[in-house]
Each structure stands twice: as structure tokens, then as C-alpha cells.
N, C-alpha and C positions, 0 to 999 in steps of 0.2 A: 668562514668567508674571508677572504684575502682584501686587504685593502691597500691603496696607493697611496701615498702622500704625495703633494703635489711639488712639484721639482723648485717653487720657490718657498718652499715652509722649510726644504733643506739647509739652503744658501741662509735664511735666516736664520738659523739655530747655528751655522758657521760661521756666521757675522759675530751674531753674539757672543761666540766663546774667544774668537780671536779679539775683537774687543774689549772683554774682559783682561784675555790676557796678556794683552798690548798693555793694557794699563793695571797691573799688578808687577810688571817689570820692574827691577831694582832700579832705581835711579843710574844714570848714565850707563847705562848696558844699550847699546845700541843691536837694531834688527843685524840677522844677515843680510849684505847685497846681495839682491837679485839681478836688475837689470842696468846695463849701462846704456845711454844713448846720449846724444846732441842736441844742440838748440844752435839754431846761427841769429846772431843779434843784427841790426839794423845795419850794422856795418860789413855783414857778410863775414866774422869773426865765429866761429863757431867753438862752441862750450859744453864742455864735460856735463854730461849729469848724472846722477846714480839714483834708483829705489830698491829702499832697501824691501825685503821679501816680504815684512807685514803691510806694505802701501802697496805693492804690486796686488796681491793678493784681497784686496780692501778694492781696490779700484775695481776689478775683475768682478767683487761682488756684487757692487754699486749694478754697473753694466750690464751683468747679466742677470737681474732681478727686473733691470727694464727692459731688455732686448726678449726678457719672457714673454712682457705683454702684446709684441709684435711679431716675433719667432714661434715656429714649432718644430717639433719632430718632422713633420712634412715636408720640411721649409730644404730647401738648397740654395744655397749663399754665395751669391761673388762676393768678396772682399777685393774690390780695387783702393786700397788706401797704403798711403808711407810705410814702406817695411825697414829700410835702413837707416841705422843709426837712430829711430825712432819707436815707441813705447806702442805706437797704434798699432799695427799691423800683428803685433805679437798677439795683442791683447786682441781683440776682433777676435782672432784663428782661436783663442781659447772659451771666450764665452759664445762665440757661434756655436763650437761643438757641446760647452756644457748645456744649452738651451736645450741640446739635442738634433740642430740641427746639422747638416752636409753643407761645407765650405769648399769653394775654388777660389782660390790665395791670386789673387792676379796681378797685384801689385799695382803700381802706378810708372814703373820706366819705359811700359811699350815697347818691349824691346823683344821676351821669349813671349808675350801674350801681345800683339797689339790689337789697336780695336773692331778688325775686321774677324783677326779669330777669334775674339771675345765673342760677339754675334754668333760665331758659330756653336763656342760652349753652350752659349744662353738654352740655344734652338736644341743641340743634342743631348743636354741634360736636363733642359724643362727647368731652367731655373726661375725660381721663385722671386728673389728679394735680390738686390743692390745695395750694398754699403760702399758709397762713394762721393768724391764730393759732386755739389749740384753742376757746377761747369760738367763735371766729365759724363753725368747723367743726361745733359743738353747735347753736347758734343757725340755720345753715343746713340741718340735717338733720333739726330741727325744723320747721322752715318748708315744707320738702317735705310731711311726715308729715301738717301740717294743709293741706295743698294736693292732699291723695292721692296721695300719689305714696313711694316707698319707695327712700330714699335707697342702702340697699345693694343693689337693684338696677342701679343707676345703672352710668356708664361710669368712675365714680373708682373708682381702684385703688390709689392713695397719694395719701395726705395728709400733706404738710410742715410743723410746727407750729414756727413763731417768735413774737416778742413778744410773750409772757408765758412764763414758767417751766411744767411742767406735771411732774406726779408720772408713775412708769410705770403706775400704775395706771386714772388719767385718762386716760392717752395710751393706753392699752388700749379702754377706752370708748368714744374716740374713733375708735377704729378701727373695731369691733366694727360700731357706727351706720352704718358708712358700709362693711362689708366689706371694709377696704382695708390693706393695711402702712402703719406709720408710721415719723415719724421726726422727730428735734427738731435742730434750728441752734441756735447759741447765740453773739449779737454783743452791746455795748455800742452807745451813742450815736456814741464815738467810733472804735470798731473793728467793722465788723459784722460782720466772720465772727471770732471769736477759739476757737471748737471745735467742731468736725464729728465727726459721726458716723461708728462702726465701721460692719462687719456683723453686732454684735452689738447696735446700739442703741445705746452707750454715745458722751459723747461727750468727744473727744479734743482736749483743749489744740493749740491750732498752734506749736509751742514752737520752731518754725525758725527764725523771726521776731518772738514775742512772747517777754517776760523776766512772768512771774505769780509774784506771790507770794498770800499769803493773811495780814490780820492777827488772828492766831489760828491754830489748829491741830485738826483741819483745817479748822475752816466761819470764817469772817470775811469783812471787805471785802475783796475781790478788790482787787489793785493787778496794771494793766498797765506793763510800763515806767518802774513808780516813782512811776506818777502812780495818784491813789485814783479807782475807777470809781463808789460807791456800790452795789454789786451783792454781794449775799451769795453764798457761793459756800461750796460743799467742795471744796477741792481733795486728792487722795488721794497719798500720795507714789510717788515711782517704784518704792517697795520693792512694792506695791498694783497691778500689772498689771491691764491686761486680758483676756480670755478667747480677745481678737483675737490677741495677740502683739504689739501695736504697743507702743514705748515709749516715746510721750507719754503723759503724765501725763493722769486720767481729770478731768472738771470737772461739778460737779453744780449745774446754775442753781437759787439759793432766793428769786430776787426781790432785791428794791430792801431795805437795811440799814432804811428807814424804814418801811419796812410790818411790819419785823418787831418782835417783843417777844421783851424780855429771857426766858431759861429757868432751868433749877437749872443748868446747864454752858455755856449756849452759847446765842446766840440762836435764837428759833423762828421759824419763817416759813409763808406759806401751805400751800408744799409742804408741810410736814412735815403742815398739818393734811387737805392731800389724801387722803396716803396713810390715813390713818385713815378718814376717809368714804367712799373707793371701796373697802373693806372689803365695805361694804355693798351684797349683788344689789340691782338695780333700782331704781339711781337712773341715773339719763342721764349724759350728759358735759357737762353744766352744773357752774359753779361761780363763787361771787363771795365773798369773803373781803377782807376789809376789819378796819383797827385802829381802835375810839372804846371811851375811858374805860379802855385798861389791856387790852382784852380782844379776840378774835378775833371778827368777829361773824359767820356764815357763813350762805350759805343756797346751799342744793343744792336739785334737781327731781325729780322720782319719774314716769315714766310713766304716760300717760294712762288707762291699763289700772290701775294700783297705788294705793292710797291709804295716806298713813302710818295707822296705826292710834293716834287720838289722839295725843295726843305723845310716844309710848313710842319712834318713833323717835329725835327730835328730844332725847330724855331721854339715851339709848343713847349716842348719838352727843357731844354733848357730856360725857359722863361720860368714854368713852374718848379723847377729847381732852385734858383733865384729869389724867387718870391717865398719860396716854404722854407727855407733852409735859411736863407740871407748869403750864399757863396755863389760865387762863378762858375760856370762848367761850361765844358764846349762838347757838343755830342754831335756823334758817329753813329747813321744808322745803315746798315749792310745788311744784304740780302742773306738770307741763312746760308745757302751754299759756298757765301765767299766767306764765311765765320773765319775758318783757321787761318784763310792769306791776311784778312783785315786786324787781326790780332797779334799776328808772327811781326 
């Protein structure tokens, strides 16, 4: 009688030997490069980066050990995320197929796929899953909605959100719009898988291979390896489990340190003013949050069916920003159809 092993008992026993022999390496023998890409800094200054083949390959495993527990063989996959000059897109296109699953590469420049014939791949290949970020998850299930068409009918059944941070509130939203489980990854420029997801949602430092600290306690710049990422982060200590049982340490993505503004204890970041706004029934999973003059400036979307009532929402809502956070913010609330003029 024939048996199977199951396709992540393999990646572990590949984990292990490349780990092994990652560190049986003679002292300063360095990996071969594998891949080159960019990082642009705050100043809009963009920067070389390289990994070398044993961390390309470590990441990949990472990834696709957790994109197991959500992927199958059955599964057909958009990938709409960064392919240029960037570490994601590569990496996506490879552990989709190792999971075993069907990928369509779609990118993110809208330009040979934009998201009207996205819809259409969706519908004529019965796609399964979306790996994208949650804006463009919102943006496309909108776009259905005014094309008649009703996105939680559809054949997605998860949606994968990267590249932006997202509250669980939001990522609730986003689910909801489209009927489906979700689930958040979480990489840097230079690392792009550094915490995967439980099966509770939450997501988990890869602490086998990454050294994280935080400066502050617990929300500051994230630092990989010693080296500063620019990315705000909580990190929870090991005393702070999970629900899962796993005992890596839990990592809460807040965004980039410069988008955020100082608070009465700690800095404030989009997320924080997420969770406040999706408070609120019937607004969509729209959201744009941006820092000028000191202050949060936000605008959220309201269903085509819903209308704020004067600016009694938009009063509400910044007040309890205010009050929770201790910052400023002045808020924008627009009808879902007018999302893209209100944000351009």
C-alpha cells in the first residue's frame, strides 16, 4: 500500500537540512546571490538590496509552510502584489505553486491586467483565493458592485492581504464584501516573509531565523538582525502567547514610523485609527489615512445604500479618535462610488 506524505512534512525536512547546513558553513563564506531588488526610503531615494540564495529560499519555506494551511491543490490564485524591483511577487509565484496551487501573476501596475479584466479572469477561471493588498480587495469589490455583479457570490473564498498593514476590524470588512476567510503576511523590503499567520489569525514572528527586537516596548521600530527596518511594530513578549500554542512571539504590523505621529505614551499609527472607524456599521473596507500639519487626515466610504447624516458621522468619528488615541484628525466620509475621485 502506497502512502503520501504530506507536502509540509517535506519543506520541514528541507528546512532542516538547509539550516543545518547554513550553519555548519566555514566562517565568512558567504551564500550565493540570489535575488536583487529596491527599497525607496522616506525621501523617495531608492536602495540596492540583495538576498543571498540560503534567505531567499528560508523565506519561501517560512511562506509556504503557512500559505499550506490556507491553499490547496484546488485552490487558483491571483497574485496582485509588487513584482518590480521587489522580493514579493517573485516569492507569492513560487510558493503558490509549491502549495500546489494555479497562479495568475496580475501584478499591481493596471496597465496589461487592469481591474475590469481582472473580473473577468476571476469569473472565467473560477478563481479561488486573492493575495492582495486590502485597499485593492475594497477597490475591486467595488468595482464589481458598479458592474452588477456581487462580489460575495463570486468563486473567492480567501483573500490574502499584504502590503499595507490592516486592523482586524478592516480585515473583517474585507472579508465580509467578498464572503471569504482572510488572512494577513507580514515582510519588510528586505525580508518578505518575517510573520505568518496561526489558525487563529494572529501572526507569528519566524524567530528560527530572524533575531527582532523592538525600540521601545512593546510598539517601536522594528529592528531585524540588528539592522533598523523603519516599520512600527508591537511586538508582545514570549510571557503573551498565543491562543495557538505556538511559542513565537506574536508581531502586530502599524505601518511605516513616518506615517506615524507621536501619542501621550507611544506612537500612533493608521492602524490604531482603523480600529476606531470600523467601529462603525456601514462603512465598506475602504480606507486612506495619510499625516499633513500634525494630524491624521482620514477618509472612509459609506455604502451606496447609506448616506452620513450631515456631518454627524464624520464629527463622531473624529472625536473618538481624539479621545482614544490623544491626536488630531480631520475625517472624510464619501460615498463608495466616489472612492477613487475622493482619494486621487
Amino acid at each position: 500500500m502506497t502512502t503520501t506524505t504530506p507536502i509540509a512534512t517535506h519543506y520541514e525536512q528541507f528546512l532542516h537540512l538547509l539550516t543545518r547546513e547554513t550553519s555548519d558553513a566555514p566562517p565568512g563564506r558567504d551564500a550565493p546571490r540570489a535575488r536583487y531588488g529596491e527599497r525607496v526610503d522616506t525621501a523617495g531615494v531608492p536602495h540596492a538590496i540583495v538576498m543571498n540564495r540560503d534567505a531567499w529560499i528560508l523565506n519561501q519555506i517560512d511562506l509556504t509552510l503557512a500559505l499550506g494551511r490556507l491553499l490547496g491543490e484546488d485552490d487558483v490564485v491571483v497574485s496582485a502584489v509588487p513584482y518590480e524591483l521587489s522580493f514579493v511577487g517573485a516569492e507569492m509565484d513560487r510558493v503558490i505553486e509549491l502549495v500546489g496551487a494555479s497562479v495568475i501573476s496580475v501584478g499591481t501596475s493596471r496597465t496589461i491586467c487592469p481591474m475590469p479584466r481582472l473580473l473577468g479572469l476571476i469569473e472565467q477561471y473560477q478563481v479561488t483565493a486573492l493575495v492582495c493588498a486590502p485597499g485593492f480587495a475594497a477597490e475591486l469589490a467595488s468595482l464589481a458592485r458598479t458592474r452588477g455583479q456581487r462580489p460575495q457570490d463570486s468563486t473567492v473564498r480567501t483573500v490574502v492581504c499584504v502590503g499595507e498593514p490592516c486592523s482586524t476590524e478592516r480585515l473583517d470588512r474585507v472579508g465580509a464584501v467578498w464572503a471569504a476567510t482572510t488572512a494577513t503576511l507580514y515582510g519588510t523590503p528586505t525580508t518578505p516573509t518575517a510573520a505568518v499567520p496561526c489558525e487563529r489569525g494572529a501572526l507569528h514572528l519566524c524567530e528560527q531565523r530572524l533575531r527582532a527586537e523592538v525600540d521601545g516596548h512593546p510598539r517601536g521600530e522594528l529592528f531585524l538582525d540588528g539592522s533598523p527596518t523603519g516599520e512600527l511594530v508591537e511586538l508582545r513578549s514570549a510571557g503573551r502567547g498565543c491562543d495557538c500554542g505556538a511559542a513565537s512571539r506574536v508581531l502586530v504590523p502599524l505601518g511605516s514610523m513616518s506615517a506615524a505621529l507621536p501619542g501621550p505614551d507611544a506612537p500612533v499609527s493608521a492602524v490604531d485609527v482603523e480600529r476606531i472607524v470600523f467601529r462603525h456599521a456601514g462603512l465598506t473596507p475602504h480606507f486612506a489615512c495619510t499625516v499633513q500639519d500634525g494630524a491624521f487626515h482620514v477618509v472612509c466610504a459609506v455604502a451606496e445604500a447609506e448616506s452620513p447624516a450631515g456631518g454627524a458621522l464624520r464629527r463622531v468619528i473624529r472625536g473618538e479618535i481624539g479621545d482614544a488615541l490623544g491626536v488630531a484628525a480631520e475625517v472624510t466620509v464619501v460615498d463608495a462610488k466616489d472612492w477613487s475621485t475622493a482619494t486621487s
